[in-house]
C-alpha positions as CSV (number, residue, x, y, z in Angstrom):
1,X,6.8,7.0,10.3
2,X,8.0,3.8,9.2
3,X,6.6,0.9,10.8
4,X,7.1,-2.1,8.4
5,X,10.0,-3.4,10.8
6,X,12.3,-1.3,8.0
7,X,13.7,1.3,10.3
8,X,14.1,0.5,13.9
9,X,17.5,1.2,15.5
10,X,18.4,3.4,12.4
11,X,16.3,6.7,11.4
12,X,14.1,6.8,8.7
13,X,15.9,7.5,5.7
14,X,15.0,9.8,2.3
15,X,13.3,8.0,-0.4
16,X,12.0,8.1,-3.9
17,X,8.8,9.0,-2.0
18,X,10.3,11.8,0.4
19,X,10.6,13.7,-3.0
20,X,9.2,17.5,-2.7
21,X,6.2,16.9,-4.3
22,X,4.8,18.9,-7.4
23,X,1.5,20.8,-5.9
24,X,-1.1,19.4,-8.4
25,X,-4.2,21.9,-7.0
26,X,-6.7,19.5,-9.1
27,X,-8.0,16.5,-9.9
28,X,-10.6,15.7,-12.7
29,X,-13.0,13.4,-14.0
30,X,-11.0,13.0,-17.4
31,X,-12.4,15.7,-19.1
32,X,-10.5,18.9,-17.0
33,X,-12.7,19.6,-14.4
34,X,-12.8,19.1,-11.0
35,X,-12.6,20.1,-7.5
36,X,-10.0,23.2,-7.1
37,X,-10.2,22.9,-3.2
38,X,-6.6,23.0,-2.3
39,X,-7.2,22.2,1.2
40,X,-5.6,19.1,2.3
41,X,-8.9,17.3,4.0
42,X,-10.8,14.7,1.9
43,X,-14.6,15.5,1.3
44,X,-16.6,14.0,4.7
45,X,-19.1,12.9,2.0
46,X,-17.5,9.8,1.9
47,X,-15.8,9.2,5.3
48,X,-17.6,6.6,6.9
49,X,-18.8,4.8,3.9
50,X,-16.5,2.4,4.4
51,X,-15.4,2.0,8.2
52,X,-15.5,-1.5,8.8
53,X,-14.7,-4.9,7.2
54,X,-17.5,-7.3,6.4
55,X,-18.2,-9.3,8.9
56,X,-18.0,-12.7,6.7
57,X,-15.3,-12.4,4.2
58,X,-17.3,-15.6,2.2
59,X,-15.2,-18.1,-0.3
60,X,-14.2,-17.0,-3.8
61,X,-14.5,-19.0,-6.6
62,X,-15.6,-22.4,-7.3
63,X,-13.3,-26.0,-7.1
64,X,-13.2,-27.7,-10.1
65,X,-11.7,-31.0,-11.5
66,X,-9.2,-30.6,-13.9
67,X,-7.6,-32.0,-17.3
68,X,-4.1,-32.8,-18.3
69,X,-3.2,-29.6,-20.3
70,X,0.2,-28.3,-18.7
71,X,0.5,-24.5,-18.0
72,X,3.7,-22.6,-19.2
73,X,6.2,-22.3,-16.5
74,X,6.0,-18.4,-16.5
75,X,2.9,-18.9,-13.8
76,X,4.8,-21.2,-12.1
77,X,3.4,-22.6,-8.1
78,X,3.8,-19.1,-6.8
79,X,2.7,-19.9,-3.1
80,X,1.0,-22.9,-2.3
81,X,-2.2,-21.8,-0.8
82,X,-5.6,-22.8,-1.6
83,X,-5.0,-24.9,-4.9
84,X,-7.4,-26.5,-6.9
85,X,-7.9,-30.2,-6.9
86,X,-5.8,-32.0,-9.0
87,X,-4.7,-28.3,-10.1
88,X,-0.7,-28.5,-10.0
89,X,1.9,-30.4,-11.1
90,X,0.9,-29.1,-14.5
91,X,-2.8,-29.5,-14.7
92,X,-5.1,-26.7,-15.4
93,X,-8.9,-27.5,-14.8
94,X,-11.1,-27.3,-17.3
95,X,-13.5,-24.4,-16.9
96,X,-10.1,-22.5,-16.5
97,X,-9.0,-23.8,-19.7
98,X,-12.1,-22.6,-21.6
99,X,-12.8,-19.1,-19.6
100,X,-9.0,-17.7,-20.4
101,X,-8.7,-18.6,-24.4
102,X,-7.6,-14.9,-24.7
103,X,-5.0,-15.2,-22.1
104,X,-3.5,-18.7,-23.0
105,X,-3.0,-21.9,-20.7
106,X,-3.0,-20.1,-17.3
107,X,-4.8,-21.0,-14.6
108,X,-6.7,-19.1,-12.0
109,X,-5.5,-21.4,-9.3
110,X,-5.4,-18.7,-6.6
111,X,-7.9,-16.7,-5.4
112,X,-8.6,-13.1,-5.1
113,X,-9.3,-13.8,-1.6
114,X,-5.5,-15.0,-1.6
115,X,-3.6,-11.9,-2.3
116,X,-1.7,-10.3,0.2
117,X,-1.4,-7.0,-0.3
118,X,0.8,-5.2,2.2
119,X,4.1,-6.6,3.7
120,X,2.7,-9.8,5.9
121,X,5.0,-10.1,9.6
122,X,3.7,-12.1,12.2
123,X,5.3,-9.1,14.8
124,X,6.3,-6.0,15.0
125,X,9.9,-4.7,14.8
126,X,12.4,-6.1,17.0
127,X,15.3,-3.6,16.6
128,X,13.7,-0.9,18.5
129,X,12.2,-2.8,21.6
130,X,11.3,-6.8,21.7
131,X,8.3,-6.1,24.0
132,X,5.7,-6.7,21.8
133,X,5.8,-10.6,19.8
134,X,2.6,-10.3,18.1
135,X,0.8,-8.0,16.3
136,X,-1.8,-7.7,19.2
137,X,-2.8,-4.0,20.4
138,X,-1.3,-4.2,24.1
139,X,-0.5,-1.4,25.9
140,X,2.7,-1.6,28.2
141,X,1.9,-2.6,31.8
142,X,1.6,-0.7,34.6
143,X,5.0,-1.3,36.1
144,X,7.0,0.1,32.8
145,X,5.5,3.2,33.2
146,X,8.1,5.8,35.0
147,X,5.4,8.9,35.2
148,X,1.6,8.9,35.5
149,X,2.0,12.5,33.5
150,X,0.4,12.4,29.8
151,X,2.2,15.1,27.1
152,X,0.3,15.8,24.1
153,X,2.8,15.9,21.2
154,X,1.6,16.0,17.3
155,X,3.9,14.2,14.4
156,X,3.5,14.3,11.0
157,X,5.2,12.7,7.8
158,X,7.7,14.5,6.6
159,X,6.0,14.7,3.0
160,X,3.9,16.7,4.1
161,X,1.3,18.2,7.0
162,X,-1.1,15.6,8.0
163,X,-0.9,16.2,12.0
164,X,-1.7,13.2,14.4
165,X,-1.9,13.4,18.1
166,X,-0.5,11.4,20.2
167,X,-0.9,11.2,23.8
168,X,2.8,10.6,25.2
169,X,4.1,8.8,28.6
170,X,7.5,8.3,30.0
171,X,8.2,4.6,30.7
172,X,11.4,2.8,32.4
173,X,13.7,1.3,29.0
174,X,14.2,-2.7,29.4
175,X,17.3,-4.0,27.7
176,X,15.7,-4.4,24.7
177,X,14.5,-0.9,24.0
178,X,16.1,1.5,22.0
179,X,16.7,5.1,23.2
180,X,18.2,6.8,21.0
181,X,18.2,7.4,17.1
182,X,21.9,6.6,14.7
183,X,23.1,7.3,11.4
184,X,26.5,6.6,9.3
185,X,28.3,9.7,8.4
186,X,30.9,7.9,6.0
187,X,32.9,5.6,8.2
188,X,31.5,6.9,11.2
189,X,28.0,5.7,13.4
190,X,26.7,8.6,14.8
191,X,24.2,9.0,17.9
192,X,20.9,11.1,18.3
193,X,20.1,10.1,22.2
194,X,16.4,10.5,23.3
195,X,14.0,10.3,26.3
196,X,12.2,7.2,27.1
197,X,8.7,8.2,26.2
198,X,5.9,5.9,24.4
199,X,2.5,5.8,23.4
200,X,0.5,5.5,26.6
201,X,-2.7,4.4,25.0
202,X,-2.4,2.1,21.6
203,X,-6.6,2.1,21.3
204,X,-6.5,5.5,21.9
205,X,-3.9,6.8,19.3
206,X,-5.9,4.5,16.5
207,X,-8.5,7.0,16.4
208,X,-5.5,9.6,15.7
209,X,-4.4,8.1,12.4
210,X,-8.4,6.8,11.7
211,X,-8.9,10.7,11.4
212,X,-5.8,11.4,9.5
213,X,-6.5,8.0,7.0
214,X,-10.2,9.9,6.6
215,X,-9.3,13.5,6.2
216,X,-5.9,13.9,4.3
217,X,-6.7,11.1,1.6
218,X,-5.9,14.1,-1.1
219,X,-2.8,15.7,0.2
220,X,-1.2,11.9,0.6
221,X,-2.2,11.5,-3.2
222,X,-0.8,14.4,-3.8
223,X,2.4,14.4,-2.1
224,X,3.3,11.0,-3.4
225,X,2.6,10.8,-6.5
226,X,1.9,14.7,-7.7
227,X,5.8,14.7,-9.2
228,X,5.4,10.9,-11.0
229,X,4.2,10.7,-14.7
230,X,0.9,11.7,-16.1
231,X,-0.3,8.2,-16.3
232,X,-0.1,7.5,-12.4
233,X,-1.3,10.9,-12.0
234,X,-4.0,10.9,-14.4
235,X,-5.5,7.5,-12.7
236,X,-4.9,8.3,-9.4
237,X,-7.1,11.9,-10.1
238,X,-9.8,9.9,-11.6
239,X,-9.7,7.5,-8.9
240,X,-10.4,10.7,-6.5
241,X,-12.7,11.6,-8.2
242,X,-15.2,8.7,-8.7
243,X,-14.7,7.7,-5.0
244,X,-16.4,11.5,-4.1
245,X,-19.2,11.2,-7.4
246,X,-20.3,8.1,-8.2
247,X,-23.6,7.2,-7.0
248,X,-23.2,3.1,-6.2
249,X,-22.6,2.9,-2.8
250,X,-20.6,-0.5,-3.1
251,X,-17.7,1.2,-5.9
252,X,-17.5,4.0,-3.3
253,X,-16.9,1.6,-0.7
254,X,-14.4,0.2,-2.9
255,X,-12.3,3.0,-3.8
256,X,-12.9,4.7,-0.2
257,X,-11.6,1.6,1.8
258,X,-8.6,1.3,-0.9
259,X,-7.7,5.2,-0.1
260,X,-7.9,4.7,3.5
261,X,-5.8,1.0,3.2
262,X,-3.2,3.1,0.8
263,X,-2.6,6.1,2.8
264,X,-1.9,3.2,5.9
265,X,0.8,1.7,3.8
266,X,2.3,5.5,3.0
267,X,2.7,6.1,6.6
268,X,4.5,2.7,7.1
269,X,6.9,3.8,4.3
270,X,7.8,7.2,4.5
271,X,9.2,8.7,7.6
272,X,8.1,11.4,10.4
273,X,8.8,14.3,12.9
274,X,7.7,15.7,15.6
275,X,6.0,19.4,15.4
276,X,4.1,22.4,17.5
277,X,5.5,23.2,20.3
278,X,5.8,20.1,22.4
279,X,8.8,18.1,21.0
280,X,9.6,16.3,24.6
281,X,12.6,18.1,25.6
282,X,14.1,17.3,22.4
283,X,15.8,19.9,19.7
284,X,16.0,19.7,15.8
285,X,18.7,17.3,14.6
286,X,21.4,19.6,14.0
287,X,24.0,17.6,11.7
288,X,23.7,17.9,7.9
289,X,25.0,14.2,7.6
290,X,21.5,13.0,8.8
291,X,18.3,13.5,6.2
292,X,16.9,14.5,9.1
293,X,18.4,17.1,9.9
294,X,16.5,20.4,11.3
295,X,13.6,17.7,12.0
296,X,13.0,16.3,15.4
297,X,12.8,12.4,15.0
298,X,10.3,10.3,17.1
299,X,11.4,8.2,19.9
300,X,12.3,4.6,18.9
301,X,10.0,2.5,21.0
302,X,7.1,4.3,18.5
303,X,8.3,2.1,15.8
304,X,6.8,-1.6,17.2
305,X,4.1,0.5,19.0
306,X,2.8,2.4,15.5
307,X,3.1,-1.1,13.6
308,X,0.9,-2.6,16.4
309,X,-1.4,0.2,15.5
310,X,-1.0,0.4,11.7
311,X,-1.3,-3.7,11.1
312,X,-4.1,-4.7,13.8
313,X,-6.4,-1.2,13.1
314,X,-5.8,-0.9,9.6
315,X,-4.0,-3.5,6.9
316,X,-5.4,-6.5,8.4
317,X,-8.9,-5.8,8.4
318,X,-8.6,-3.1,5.1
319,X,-7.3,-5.9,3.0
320,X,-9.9,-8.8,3.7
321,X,-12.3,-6.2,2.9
322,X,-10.8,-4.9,-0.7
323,X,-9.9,-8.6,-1.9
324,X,-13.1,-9.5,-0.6
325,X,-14.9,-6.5,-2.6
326,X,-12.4,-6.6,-5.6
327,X,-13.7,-10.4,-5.8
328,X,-16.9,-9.8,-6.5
329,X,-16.1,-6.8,-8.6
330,X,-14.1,-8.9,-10.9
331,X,-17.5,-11.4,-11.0
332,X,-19.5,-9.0,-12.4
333,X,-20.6,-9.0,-15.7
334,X,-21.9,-5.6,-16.0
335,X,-19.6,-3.4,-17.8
336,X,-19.8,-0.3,-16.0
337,X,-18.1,-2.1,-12.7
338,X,-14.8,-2.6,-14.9
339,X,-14.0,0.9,-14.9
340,X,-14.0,1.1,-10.9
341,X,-12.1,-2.3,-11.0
342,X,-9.5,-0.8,-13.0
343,X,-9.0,2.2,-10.7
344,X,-8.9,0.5,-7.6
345,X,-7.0,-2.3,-8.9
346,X,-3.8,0.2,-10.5
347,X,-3.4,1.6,-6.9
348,X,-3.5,-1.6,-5.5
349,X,-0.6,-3.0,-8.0
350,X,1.4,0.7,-7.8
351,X,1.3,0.3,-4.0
352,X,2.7,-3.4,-4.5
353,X,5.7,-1.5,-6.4
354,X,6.3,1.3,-3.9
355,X,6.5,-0.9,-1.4
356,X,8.6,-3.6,-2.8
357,X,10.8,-0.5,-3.7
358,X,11.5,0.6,0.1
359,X,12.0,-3.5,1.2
360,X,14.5,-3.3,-1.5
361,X,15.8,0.4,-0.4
362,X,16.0,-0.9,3.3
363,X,18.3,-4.0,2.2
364,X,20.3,-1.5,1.0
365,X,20.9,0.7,3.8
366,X,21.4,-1.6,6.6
367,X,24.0,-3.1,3.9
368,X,21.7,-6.4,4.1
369,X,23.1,-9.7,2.3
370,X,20.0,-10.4,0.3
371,X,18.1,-8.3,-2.1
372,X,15.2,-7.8,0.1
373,X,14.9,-7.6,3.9
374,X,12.1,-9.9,4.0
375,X,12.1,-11.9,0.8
376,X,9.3,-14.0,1.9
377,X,6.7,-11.2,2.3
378,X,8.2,-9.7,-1.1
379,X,7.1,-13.0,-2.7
380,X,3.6,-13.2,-1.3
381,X,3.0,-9.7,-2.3
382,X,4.7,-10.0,-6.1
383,X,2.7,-12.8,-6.2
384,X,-1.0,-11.6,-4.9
385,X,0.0,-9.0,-7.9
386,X,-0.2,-11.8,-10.2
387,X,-3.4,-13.5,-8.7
388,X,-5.3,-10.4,-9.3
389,X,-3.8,-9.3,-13.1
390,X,-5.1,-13.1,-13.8
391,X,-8.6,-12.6,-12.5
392,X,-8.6,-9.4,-14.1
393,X,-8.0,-10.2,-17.6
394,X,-9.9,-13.1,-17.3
395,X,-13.0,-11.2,-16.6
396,X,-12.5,-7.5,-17.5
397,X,-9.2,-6.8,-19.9
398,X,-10.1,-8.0,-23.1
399,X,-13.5,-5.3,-22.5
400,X,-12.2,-2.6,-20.8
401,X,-10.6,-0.6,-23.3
402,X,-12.5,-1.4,-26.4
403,X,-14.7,1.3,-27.2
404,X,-17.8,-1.2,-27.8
405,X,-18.2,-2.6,-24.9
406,X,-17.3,0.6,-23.0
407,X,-20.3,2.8,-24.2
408,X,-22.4,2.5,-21.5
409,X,-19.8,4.2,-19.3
410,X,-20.5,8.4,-19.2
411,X,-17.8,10.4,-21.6
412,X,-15.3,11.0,-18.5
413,X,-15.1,7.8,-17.7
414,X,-14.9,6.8,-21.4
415,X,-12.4,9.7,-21.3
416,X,-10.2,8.5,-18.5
417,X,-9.9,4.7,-20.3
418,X,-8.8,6.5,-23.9
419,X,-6.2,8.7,-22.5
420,X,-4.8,6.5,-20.1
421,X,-4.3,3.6,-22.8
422,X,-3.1,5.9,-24.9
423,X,-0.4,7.2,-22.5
424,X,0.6,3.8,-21.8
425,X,0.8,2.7,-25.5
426,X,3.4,5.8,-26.0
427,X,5.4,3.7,-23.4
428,X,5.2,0.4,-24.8
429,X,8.7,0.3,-25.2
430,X,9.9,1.5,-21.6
431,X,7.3,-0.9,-20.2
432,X,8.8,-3.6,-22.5
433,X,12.3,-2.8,-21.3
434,X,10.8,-3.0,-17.6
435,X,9.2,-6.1,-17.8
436,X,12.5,-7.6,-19.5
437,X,14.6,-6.4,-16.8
438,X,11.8,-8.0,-13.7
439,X,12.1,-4.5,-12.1
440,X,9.4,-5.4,-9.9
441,X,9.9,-2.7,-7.7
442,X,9.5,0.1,-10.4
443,X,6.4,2.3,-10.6
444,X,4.9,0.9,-14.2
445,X,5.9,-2.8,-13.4
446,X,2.5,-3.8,-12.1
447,X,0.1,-1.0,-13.7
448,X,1.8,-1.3,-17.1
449,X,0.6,-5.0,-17.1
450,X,-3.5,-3.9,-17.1
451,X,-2.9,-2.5,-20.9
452,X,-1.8,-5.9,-22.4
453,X,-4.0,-8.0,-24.8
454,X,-2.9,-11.1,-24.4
455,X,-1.2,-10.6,-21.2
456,X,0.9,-13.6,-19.4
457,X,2.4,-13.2,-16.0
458,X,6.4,-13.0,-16.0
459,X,8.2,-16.0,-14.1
460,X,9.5,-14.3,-10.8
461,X,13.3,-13.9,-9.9
């Protein structure tokens, strides 16, 4: 289902991620083996490691005064949150100065703390229904609802099977709701009409996708990114696997509340159908012009009611907790942290791509002026990307693939870092040529950045 305010009025359209996706039946520990379970539910090992935020998300970072040694435009003010004192108009501090030798004259002005991760919107999507102006969880009121009868239907991406139940009520449309579903077919709009039915319990359907975020981690994986190249693949495997092996509890955390936080931002990018036997009076879509055709779409009104559910249960709280964890991670002195850093941290900057590609994608097919439906969001997210490649090689780059300082890693791990810098050096070239061209919405953009030496962030279109 889409629910990033992309795809209200309109259905949810193919993407690069609606793919048919290459069945990868493993994933491995860099050295070949690995779980052969080709079931698509996640190990309950680690389900409810990481279930909540923390409670007091803490400050990052120290304030320092600063000198008068400029910083190359490429950083650039990016967004003007939390700066330090006296740290702009050119002006790097001084312990910033000294601590990034290997990077040049940038400064860590923004915190970890400050990277958004996910598209930020203050409310959910207006095109489908305008009853809903904030992100809070709120039910519709008594009075909109035309039927006390409940109708259990199940809906699942169309990627894939992940089933979630929802519990279903017939309300009475306002003017501002949306009832049915449209489509161009060349020159001409055509019209999918539907019944008025909505959630009737917001609370109630969280658990729903809780259980689908906790059980279907591996066929998500899998679905999205089983036909992309090896290198995506190889870390994403890896990443599955230390989340299920290692024995720290806090880099299990880590990777398990990034799964949970991806597999959110999947479902708000790729869209869904109805399927069993309850489909609400409604047939498959039987008009080759629609790529939905032989599906059965969900009602409209789902749209606001699933990004209610999506942002409040899931992004919000999901992202304090990873920046907050990633933070600390990027602290840490102890080398064998860097190698969950760098897994966590790729799917956090390939997510940052796939989602810039669909705000992009979306422009596109409501024939939108600009390049991006909502370039303000775009920004913050390119530049939370930034924020934490900074951090990163600042603390953990110049180590993490140098065989000296990675011994105390065990020989997968040690496996995983060779092959993957070694994929990515065969690339150099196509990353180059990426890089050149700003494709920030591109799949190595972000992740092709962790492999640099002396890496500098590009200046933003």
């Amino acid at each position: 289902m889409n629910v990033t305010g992309d795809d209200q009025a309109l259905p949810a359209e193919g993407r690069a991620e609606d793919l048919p996706a290459k069945r990868l039946p493993t994933y491995t520990n860099g050295q070949g083996s690995g779980s052969t379970d080709d079931t698509q539910s996640s190990d309950a090992s680690w389900v409810d490691v990481a279930r909540e935020p923390p409670s007091a998300l803490g400050e990052e970072g120290s304030r320092f005064p600063s000198t008068a040694t400029p910083w190359p435009v490429s950083i650039g003010p990016t967004r003007p949150v939390n700066l330090l004192p006296r740290c702009d108009d050119g002006l790097i501090c001084q312990p910033c100065l000294g601590r990034l030798t290997p990077l040049g004259a940038v400064c860590l002005r923004y915190e970890v703390s400050d990277a958004a991760l996910y598209r930020l919107q203050k409310q959910p999507a207006q095109r489908s229904s305008r009853r809903w102006a904030t992100m809070e969880m709120v039910d519709l009121d008594a009075k909109d609802w035309a039927s006390s009868d409940i109708v259990t239907i199940y809906v699942t991406q169309t990627i894939l099977h992940a089933p979630i139940e929802l519990r279903m009520r017939k309300y009475i449309p306002n003017s501002t709701d949306v009832t049915f579903r449209s489509w161009w077919d060349g020159s001409e709009m055509k019209r999918y009409d539907m019944p008025p039915y909505a959630i009737a319990n917001l609370a109630e359907a969280t658990q729903s996708y809780r259980t689908i975020m906790d059980q279907y981690v591996k066929a998500f994986v899998e679905a999205t990114i089983g036909y992309r190249d090896v290198l995506i693949q190889t870390t994403y495997y890896a990443a599955l696997w230390h989340a299920e092996h290692t024995q720290d509890l806090k880099e299990k955390e880590f990777l398990i509340t990034i799964f949970r936080f991806w597999v959110a931002c999947r479902i708000t990018s790729n869209p869904s159908q109805i399927i069993g036997e309850e489909t609400l009076g409604l047939d498959p879509i039987n008009d080759r012009s629609s790529k939905m055709h032989g599906k059965v779409p969900l009602p409209p009104i789902i749209t606001p009611q699933e990004q209610v559910i999506i942002y409040s249960g899931f992004l919000i709280p999901l992202s304090q907790k990873i920046v907050y964890l990633l933070g600390q991670f990027l602290k840490d002195t102890n080398p064998k942290v860097r190698y969950t850093s760098y897994l966590g941290l790729f799917m956090i900057l390939h997510s940052c791509s796939m989602l810039t590609r669909r705000n992009k994608e979306y422009a596109r097919q409501i024939n939108h002026n600009g390049e991006y439906v909502n370039p303000d969001s775009i920004s913050a997210l390119l530049s939370g990307a930034i924020t934490m490649l900074a951090h990163f090689h600042a603390n953990h780059g110049t180590h993490l693939f140098n065989p000296a300082t990675s011994r105390c890693l065990n020989p997968g791990q040690i496996e995983v870092l060779a092959k993957t810098s070694r994929l990515a050096k065969a690339k150099t070239r196509v990353f180059a040529t990426i890089r050149k061209e700003r494709m920030v919405w591109d799949d190595f953009y972000w992740v092709s950045q962790l492999y640099e030496t002396r890496w500098e962030p590009d200046k933003q279109p």
